[in-house]
C-alpha positions in Angstrom: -48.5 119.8 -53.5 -46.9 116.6 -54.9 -48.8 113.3 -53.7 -46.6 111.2 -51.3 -45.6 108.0 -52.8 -47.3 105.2 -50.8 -44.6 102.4 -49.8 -45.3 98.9 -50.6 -44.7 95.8 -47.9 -44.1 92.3 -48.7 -44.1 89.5 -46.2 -42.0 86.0 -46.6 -42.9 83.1 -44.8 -39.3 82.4 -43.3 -40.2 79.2 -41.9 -42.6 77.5 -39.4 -42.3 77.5 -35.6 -42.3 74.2 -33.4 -46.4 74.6 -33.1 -46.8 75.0 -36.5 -47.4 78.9 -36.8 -45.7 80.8 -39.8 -42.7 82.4 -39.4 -43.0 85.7 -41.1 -40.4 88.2 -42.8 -41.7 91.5 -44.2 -40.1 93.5 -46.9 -40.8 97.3 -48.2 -40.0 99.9 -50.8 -41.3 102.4 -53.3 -41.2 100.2 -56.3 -42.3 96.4 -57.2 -38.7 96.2 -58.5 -37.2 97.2 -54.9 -39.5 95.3 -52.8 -39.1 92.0 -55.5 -34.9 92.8 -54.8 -35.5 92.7 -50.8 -37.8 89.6 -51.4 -35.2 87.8 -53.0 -32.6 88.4 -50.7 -34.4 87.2 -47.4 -35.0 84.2 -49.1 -31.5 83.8 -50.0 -30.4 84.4 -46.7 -33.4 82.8 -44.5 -34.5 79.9 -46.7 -31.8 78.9 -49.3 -29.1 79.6 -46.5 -26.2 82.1 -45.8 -24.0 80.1 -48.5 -26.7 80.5 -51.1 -26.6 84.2 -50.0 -23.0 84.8 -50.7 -22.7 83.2 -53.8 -22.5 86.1 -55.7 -20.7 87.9 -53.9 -17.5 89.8 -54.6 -14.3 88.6 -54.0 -13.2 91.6 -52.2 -16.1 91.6 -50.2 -16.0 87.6 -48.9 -12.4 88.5 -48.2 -13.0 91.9 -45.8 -15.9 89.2 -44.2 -12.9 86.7 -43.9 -10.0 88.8 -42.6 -13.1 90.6 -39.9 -14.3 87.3 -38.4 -10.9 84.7 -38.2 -8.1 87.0 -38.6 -8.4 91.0 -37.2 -8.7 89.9 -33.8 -6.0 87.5 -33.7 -3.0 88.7 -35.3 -0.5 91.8 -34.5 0.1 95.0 -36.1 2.7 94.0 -38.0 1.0 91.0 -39.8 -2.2 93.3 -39.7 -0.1 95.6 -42.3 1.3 92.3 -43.4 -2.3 91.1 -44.9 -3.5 94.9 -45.7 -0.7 94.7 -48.0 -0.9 91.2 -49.8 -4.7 91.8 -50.0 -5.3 95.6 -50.9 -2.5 95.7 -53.6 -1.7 92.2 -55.0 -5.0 90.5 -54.7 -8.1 92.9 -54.8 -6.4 95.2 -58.1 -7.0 91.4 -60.3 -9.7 89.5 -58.8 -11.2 91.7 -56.7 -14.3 92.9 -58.6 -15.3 89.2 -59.6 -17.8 86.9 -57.9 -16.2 84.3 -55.8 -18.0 81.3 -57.8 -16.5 82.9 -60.9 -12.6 82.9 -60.1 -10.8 80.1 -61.7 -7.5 78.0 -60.5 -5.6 79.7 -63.6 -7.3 83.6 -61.9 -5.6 82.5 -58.8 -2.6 81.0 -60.1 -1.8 84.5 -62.0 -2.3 86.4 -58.7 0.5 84.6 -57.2 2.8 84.4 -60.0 3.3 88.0 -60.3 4.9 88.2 -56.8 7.4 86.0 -58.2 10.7 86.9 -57.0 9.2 88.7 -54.3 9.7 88.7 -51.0 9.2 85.5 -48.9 7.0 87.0 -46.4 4.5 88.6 -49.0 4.4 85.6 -51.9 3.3 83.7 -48.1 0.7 86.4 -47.0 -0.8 86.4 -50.4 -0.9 82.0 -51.0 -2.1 82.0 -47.6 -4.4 84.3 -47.8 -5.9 82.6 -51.3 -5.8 79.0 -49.8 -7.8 80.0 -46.8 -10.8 82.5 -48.2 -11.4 79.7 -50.9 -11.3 76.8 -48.8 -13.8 78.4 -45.9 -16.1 79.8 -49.0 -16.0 76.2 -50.3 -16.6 74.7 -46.9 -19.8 76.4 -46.9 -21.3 76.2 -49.8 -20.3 79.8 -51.5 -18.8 78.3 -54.1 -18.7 74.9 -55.8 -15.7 73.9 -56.6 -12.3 75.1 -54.4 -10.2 76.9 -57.1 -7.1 77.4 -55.0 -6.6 73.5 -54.7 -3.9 73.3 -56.8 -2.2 76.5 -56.4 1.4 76.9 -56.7 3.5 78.9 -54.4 6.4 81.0 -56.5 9.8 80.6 -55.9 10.8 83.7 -53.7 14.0 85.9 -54.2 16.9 84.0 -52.6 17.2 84.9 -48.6 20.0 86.5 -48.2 19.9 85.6 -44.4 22.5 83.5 -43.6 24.3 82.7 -40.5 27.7 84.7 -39.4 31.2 83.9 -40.9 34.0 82.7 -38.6 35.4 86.2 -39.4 31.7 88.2 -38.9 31.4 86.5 -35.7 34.6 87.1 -34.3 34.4 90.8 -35.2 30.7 90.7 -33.9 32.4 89.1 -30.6 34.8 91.9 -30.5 32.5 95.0 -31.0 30.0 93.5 -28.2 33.0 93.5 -25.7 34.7 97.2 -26.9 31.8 99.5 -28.5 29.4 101.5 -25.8 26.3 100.3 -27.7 27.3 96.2 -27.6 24.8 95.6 -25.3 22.4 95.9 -28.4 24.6 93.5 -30.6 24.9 91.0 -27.5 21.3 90.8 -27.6 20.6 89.7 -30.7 23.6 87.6 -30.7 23.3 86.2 -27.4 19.3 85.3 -27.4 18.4 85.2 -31.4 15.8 88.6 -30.6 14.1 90.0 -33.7 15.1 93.9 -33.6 12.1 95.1 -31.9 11.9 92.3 -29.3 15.5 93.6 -28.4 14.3 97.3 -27.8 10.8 96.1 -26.2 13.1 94.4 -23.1 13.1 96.1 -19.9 14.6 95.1 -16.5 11.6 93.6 -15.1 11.8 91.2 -17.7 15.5 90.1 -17.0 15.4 87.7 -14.5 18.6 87.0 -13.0 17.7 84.3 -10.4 16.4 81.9 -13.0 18.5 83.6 -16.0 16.0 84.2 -18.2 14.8 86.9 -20.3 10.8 87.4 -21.3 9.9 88.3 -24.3 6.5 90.0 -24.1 6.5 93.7 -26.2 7.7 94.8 -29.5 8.9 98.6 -30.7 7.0 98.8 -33.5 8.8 102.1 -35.3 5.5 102.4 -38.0 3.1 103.5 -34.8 6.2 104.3 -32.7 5.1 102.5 -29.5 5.6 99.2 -27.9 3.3 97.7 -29.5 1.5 94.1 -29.8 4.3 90.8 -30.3 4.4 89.0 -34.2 2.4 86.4 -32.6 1.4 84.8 -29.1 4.6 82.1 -29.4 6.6 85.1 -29.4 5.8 85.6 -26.0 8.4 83.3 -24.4 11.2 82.7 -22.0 14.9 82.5 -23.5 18.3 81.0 -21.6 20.8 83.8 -20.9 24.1 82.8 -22.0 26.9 83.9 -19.1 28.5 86.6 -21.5 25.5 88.3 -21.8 24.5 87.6 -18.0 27.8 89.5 -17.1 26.9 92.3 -19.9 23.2 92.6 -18.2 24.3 92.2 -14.6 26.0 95.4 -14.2 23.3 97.2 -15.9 20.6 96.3 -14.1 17.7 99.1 -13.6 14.3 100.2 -12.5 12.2 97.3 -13.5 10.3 100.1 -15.9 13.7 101.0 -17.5 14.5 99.6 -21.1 17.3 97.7 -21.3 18.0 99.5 -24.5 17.1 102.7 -23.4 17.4 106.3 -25.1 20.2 108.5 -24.4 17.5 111.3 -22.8 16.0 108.8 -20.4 14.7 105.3 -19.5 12.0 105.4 -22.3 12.9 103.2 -25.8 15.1 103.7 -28.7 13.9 106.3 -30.7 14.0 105.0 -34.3 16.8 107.9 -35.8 19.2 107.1 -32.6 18.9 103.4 -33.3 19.7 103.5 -36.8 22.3 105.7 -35.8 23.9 103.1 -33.7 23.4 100.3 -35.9 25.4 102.4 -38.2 28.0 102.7 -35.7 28.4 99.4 -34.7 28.7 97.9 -38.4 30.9 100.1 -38.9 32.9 99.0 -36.1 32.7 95.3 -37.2 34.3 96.4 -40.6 37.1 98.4 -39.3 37.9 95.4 -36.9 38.0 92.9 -39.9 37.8 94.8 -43.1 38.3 91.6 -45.1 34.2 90.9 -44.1 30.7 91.4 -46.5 30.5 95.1 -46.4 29.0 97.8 -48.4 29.7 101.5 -49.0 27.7 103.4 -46.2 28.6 106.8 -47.2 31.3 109.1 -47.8 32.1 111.7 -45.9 34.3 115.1 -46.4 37.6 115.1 -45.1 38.8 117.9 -43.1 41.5 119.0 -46.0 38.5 119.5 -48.1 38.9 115.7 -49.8 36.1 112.5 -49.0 36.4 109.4 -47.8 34.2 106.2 -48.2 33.0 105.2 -44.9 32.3 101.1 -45.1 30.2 99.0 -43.2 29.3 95.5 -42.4 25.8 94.1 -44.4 24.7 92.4 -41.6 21.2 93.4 -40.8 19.3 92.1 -37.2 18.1 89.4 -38.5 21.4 88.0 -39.8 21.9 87.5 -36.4 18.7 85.8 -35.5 19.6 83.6 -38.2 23.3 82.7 -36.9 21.4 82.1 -33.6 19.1 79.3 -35.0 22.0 77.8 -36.8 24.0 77.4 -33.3 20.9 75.7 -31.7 21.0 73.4 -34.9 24.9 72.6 -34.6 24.2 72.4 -30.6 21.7 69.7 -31.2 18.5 71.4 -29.9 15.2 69.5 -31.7 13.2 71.7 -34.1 10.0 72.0 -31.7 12.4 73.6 -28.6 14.0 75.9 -31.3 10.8 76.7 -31.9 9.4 77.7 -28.3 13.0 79.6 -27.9 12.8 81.4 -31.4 8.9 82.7 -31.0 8.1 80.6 -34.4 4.0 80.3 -34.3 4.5 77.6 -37.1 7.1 74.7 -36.7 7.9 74.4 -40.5 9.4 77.9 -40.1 12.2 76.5 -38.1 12.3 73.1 -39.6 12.7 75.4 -43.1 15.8 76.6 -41.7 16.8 73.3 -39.8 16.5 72.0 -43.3 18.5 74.7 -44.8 21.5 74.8 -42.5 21.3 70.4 -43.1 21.8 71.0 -46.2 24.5 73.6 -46.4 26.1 71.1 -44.0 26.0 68.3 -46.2 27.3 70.5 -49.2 30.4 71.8 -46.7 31.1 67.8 -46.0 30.7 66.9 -49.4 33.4 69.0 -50.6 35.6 68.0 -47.7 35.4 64.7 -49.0 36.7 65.2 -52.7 38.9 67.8 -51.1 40.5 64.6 -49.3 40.5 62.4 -52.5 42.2 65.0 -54.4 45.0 65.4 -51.4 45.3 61.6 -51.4 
């Protein structure tokens, strides 16, 4: 019979207590080499100091440590999937398998540039993301030097959100009074909702006394459930206009009901019915101004055996969000109550867009002023 191995213990003195008695650690293993290994690590982590600990640690392990203690619990779903993204694909794949002390500024700088051209949201996650884990590991003592300093955020692709044309909003203005699914347009035109804000509403959250509506759930179509808000300032109280007071009025349910509710019940949308009707109803705003930004939705046989392009508005739910910012902007609402009213968590969201719409403004009066010279 093979001779058990005998284990072998180590004990660190840790530190002393306040009558002077030592504080001890032990370590064990099999081998001098393991127990040396534990050794080192308690005193990394009991005398030199949890910074001293991590610094040679992985990137993609400070960052998991990150994300677990100052982000999981406070952010939704969506930006959960948000940051799974921006980390698991674009950052771990390049830098993830290197120490934190041993990423550069030009490591980081690389990371970022690849998403240029990308969307706005992820080139944000991503910089974000980068900026904080380096900051917090430089903060305490991980690593010597913060290399994400002087990164550079990449230009994004251009937004294509823009606010509604004179034309788009008078055939918006005529589909939410004619078609039988309006009420959803009048929503998002009405009160600036992003999509799933829009299905999340019931009836206990219209209040017609103070006429109001409360924002406080989300259809969230990747779990398909109500699920959590983008952020806590999306919880919020917005003004109902009187055109969609007398659209909601009628209406009125159970307080359990959604407002937008499926066709088999008082439950939510289900996600094919609602792109079903979104269909619909941009294809209703084209037909009542063809001369609008469409697209080619599909084409369809006729019944003589021929086809027939069916077009449809481009406008997307979040056009609409966007047209609702610009009218508190050209009503003269300051960017911090646009802010409350949108659900922005960060004010230099809607001062980016005050600042856009200022600038398109100034470009619109500019030409009306050589427009005049050249008349005169």
């Amino acid at each position: 019979m093979a001779r058990k191995k005998a284990r072998i213990r180590r004990k660190v003195v840790v530190g002393h207590d306040a009558d002077g008695k030592a504080v001890v650690k032990w370590v064990g293993g099999y081998t001098v080499k393991e127990v040396e290994a534990k050794k080192q690590e308690l005193i990394r982590t009991y005398i030199l100091g949890a910074g001293e600990a991590q610094r040679n640690v992985l990137v993609s392990v400070y960052m998991q440590e990150w994300y677990d203690a100052y982000k999981k619990g406070e952010i939704s779903a969506s930006t959960k999937r948000s940051y799974a993204n921006a980390i698991n694909n674009h950052i771990a794949p390049y830098i993830g398998d290197k120490q934190m002390r041993a990423v550069t500024d030009i490591d980081l700088q690389k990371v970022v540039n690849r998403l240029a051209k990308k969307s706005n949201t992820l080139i944000g996650d991503t910089y974000n993301i980068l900026k904080n884990v380096f900051a917090h590991a430089y903060a305490h003592g991980s690593i010597d030097r913060n290399p994400a300093i002087s990164l550079v955020r990449p230009k994004a692709t251009k937004n294509e959100r823009r606010a509604l044309t004179p034309e788009e909003t008078a055939a918006a203005l005529s589909v939410i009074e004619t078609h039988e699914h309006g009420l959803l347009l009048a929503l998002l035109y009405y009160a600036g909702l992003r999509r799933g804000e829009a299905l999340g509403l019931r009836w206990e959250d219209v209040n017609f006394s103070s006429r109001t509506l409360h924002v406080r759930r989300d259809i969230d179509y990747v779990t398909n459930n109500p699920g959590e808000l983008k952020s806590k300032a999306a919880n919020r109280r917005i003004p109902i206009p009187d055109k969609l007071y007398d659209m909601l009025y009628p209406r009125r349910g159970l307080p359990s009901v959604y407002v937008i509710q499926s066709p088999q019940g008082g439950s939510y949308l289900p996600q094919s019915t609602y792109k079903r009707w979104w269909d619909q109803l941009m294809v209703a705003m084209y037909e009542a101004d063809p001369s609008i930004e469409s697209k080619l939705l599909r084409t369809v046989k006729t019944k003589k055996g021929g086809t027939r392009d069916v077009f449809s508005s481009v406008l997307t739910p979040h056009f609409f969000r966007h047209n609702y910012a610009s009218v508190l902007y050209d009503a003269g609402v300051d960017v911090l109550a646009a802010q409350k009213i949108l659900g922005h968590s960060d004010p230099s969201t809607t001062l980016s867009i005050y600042t856009h719409l200022s600038e398109a403004k100034a470009d619109a009066n500019a030409k009306k002023v050589l427009a005049a010279f050249s008349k005169a």
